[in-house]
C-alpha atoms as an extended CHARMM CRD file, in Angstrom:
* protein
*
       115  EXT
         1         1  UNK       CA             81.9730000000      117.3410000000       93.7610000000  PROA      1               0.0000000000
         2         2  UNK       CA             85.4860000000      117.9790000000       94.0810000000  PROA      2               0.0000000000
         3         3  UNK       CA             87.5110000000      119.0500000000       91.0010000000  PROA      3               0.0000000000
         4         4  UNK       CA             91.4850000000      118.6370000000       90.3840000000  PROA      4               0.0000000000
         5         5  UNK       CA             93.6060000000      121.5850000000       89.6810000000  PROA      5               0.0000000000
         6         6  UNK       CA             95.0120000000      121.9280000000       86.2170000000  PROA      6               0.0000000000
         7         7  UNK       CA             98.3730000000      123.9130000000       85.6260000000  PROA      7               0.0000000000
         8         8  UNK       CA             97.5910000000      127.6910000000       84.2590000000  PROA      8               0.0000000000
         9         9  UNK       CA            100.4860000000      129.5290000000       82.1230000000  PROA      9               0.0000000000
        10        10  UNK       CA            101.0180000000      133.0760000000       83.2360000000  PROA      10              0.0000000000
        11        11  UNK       CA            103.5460000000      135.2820000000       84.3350000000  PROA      11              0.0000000000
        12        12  UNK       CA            103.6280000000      136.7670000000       88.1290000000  PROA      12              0.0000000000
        13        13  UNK       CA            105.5190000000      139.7780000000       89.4000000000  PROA      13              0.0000000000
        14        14  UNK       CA            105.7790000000      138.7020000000       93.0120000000  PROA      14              0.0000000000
        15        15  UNK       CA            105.4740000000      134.9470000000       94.5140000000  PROA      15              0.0000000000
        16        16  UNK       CA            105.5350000000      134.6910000000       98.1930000000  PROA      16              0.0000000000
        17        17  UNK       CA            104.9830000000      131.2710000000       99.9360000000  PROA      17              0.0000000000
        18        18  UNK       CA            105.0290000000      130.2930000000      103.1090000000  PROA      18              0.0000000000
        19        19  UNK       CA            105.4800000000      126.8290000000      104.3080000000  PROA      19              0.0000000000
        20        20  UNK       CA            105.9330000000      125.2430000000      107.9460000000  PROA      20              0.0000000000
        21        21  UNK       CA            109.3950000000      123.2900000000      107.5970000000  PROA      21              0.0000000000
        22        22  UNK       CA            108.2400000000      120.7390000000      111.0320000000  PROA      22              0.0000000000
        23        23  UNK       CA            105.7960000000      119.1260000000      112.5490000000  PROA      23              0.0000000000
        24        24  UNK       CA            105.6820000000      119.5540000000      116.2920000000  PROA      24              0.0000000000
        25        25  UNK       CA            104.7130000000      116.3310000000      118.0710000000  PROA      25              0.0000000000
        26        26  UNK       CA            102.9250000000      117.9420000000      121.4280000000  PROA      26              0.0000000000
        27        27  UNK       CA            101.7420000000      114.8070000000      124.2990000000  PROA      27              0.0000000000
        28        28  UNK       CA            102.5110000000      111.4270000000      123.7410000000  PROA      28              0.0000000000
        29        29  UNK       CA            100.4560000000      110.9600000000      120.3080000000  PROA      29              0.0000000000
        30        30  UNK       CA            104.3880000000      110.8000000000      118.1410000000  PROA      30              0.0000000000
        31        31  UNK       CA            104.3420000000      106.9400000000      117.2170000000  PROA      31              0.0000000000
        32        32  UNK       CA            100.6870000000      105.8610000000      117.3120000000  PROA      32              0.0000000000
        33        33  UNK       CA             98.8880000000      107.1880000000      115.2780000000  PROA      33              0.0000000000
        34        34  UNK       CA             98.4230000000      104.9290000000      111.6800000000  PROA      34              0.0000000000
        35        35  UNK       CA             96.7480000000      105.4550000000      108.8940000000  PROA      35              0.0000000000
        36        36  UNK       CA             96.3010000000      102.7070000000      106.0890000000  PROA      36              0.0000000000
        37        37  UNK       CA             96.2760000000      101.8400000000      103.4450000000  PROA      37              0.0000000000
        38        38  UNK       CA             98.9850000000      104.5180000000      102.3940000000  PROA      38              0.0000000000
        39        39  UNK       CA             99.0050000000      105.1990000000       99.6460000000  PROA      39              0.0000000000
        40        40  UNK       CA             95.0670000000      105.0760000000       99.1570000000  PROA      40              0.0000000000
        41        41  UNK       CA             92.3760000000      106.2830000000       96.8240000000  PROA      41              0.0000000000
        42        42  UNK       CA             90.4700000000      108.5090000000       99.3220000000  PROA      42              0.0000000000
        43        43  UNK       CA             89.1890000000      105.6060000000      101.7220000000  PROA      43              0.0000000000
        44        44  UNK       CA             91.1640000000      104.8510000000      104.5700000000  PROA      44              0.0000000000
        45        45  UNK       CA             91.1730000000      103.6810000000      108.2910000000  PROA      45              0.0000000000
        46        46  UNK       CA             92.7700000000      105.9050000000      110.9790000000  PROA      46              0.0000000000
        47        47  UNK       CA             93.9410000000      104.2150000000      114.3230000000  PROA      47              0.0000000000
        48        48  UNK       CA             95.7460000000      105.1560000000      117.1340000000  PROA      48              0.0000000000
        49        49  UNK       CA             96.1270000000      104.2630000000      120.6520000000  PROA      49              0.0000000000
        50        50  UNK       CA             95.6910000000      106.4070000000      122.9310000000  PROA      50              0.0000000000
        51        51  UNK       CA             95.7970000000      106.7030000000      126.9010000000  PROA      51              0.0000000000
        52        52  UNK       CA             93.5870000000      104.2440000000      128.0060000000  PROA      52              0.0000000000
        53        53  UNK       CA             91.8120000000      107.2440000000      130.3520000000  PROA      53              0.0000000000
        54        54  UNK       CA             91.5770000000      109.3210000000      126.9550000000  PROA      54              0.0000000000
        55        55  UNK       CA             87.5730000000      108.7920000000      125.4510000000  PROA      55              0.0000000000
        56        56  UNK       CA             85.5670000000      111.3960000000      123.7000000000  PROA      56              0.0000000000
        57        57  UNK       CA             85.5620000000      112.9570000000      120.6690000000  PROA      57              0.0000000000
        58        58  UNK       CA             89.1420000000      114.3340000000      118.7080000000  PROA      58              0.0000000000
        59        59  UNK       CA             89.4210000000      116.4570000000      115.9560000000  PROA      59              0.0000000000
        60        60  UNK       CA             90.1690000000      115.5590000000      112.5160000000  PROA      60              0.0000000000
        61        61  UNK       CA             91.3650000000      117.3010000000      109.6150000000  PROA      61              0.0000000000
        62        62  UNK       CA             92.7130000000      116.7750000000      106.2690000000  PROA      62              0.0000000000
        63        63  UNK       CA             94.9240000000      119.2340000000      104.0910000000  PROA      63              0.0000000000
        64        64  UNK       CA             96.3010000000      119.3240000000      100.9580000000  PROA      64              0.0000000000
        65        65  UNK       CA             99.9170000000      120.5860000000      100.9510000000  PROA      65              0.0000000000
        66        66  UNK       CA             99.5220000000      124.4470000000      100.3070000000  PROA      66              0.0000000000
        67        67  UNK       CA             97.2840000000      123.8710000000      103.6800000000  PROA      67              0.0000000000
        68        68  UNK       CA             93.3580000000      123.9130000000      102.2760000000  PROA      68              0.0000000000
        69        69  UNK       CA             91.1890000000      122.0320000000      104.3500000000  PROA      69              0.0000000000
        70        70  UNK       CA             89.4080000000      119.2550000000      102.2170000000  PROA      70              0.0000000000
        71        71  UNK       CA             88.1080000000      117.2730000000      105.4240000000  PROA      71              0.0000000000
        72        72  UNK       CA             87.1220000000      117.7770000000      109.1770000000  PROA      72              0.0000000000
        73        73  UNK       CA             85.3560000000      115.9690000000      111.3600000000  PROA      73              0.0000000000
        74        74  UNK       CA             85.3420000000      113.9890000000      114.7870000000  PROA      74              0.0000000000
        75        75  UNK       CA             86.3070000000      110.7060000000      116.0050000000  PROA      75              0.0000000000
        76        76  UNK       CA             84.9720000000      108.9540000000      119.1140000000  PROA      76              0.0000000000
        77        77  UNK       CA             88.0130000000      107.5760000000      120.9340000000  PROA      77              0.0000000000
        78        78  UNK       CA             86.1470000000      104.6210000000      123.4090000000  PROA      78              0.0000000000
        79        79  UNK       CA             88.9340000000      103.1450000000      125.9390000000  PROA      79              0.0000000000
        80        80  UNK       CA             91.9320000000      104.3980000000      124.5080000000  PROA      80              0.0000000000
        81        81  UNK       CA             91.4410000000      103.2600000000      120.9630000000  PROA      81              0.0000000000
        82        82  UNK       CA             90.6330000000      105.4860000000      118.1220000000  PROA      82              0.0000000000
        83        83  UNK       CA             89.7540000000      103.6230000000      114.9800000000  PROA      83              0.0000000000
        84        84  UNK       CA             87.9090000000      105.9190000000      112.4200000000  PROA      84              0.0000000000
        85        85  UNK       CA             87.2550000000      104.7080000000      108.5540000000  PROA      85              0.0000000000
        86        86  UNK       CA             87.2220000000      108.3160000000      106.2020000000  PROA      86              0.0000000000
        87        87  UNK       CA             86.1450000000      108.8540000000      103.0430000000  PROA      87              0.0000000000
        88        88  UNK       CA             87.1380000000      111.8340000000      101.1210000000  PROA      88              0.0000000000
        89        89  UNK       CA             85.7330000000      111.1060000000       97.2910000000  PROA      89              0.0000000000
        90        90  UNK       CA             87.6230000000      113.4390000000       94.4700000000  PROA      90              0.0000000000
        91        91  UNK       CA             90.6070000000      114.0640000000       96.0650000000  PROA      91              0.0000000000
        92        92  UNK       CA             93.5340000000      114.7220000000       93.2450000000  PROA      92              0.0000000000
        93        93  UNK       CA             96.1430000000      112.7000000000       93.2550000000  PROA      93              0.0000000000
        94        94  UNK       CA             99.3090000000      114.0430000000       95.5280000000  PROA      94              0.0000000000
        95        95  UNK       CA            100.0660000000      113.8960000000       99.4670000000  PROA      95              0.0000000000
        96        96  UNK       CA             98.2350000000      114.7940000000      101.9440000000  PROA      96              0.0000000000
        97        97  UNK       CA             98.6540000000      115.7300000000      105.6920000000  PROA      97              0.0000000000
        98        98  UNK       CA             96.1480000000      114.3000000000      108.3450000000  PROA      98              0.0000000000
        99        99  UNK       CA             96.2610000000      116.4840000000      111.6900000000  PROA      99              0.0000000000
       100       100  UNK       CA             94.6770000000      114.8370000000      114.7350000000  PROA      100             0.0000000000
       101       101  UNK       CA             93.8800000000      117.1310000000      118.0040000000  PROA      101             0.0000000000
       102       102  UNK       CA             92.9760000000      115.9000000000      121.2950000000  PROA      102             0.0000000000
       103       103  UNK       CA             92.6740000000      117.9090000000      124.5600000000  PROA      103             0.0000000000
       104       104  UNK       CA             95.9320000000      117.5530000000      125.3730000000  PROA      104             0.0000000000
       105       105  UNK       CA             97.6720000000      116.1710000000      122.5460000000  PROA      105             0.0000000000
       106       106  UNK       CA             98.4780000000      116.7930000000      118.5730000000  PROA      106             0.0000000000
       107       107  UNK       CA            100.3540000000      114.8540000000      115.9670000000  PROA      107             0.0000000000
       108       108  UNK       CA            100.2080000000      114.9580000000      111.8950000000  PROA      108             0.0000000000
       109       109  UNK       CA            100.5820000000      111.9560000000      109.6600000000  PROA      109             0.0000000000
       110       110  UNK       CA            101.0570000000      112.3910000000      105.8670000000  PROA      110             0.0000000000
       111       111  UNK       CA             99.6940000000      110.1640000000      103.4590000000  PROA      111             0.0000000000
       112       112  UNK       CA             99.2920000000      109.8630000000       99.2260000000  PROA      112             0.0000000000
       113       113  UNK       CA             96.8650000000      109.9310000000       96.9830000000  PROA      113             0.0000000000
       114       114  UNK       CA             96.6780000000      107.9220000000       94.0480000000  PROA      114             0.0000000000
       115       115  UNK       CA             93.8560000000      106.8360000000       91.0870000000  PROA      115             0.0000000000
């Protein structure tokens, strides 16, 4: 079971953070790729359409903002179309960043939280 975060007081010498500024859109994946609802609870539907040569499996993974993976898994792409329904129970509430990876193709869709 998943547990939220909760703010700790304390003081820190040295703070270094490193955070990717862009989202590179590699193969034609920029534009169809949906996820909904948005904002959700933790249940949603992925979709995208895909070349219609494209099947097999594609990578899935979900991080939280400072990058921790709090999902992976695999979605079966049959004729093009990708439709996957993910459940991710006790996430916290914030955004999110869904990265999908194909053979030949990559794109990353945020998405919210809320309870």
């Amino acid at each position: 079971d998943a547990q939220c975060l909760t703010a700790i007081s304390g003081t820190s010498n040295n703070l270094t953070m490193r955070s990717k500024t862009a989202v590179a859109q590699i193969g034609s994946l920029a534009g169809m790729l949906t996820l909904y609802p948005n904002p959700n609870n933790g249940n949603f539907t992925l979709h995208a359409s895909l070349d219609e040569t494209q099947a097999g499996p594609v990578a899935v993974e979900v991080t939280d903002m400072i990058g921790q993976q709090v999902y992976s898994g695999d979605a079966q792409v049959q004729s093009g179309i990708l439709n996957k329904e993910i459940s991710i129970p006790g996430l916290c509430q914030g955004m999110y960043m869904l990265h999908l990876k194909t053979t030949d193709a990559a794109a990353t869709i945020r998405f919210i939280i809320r309870k």
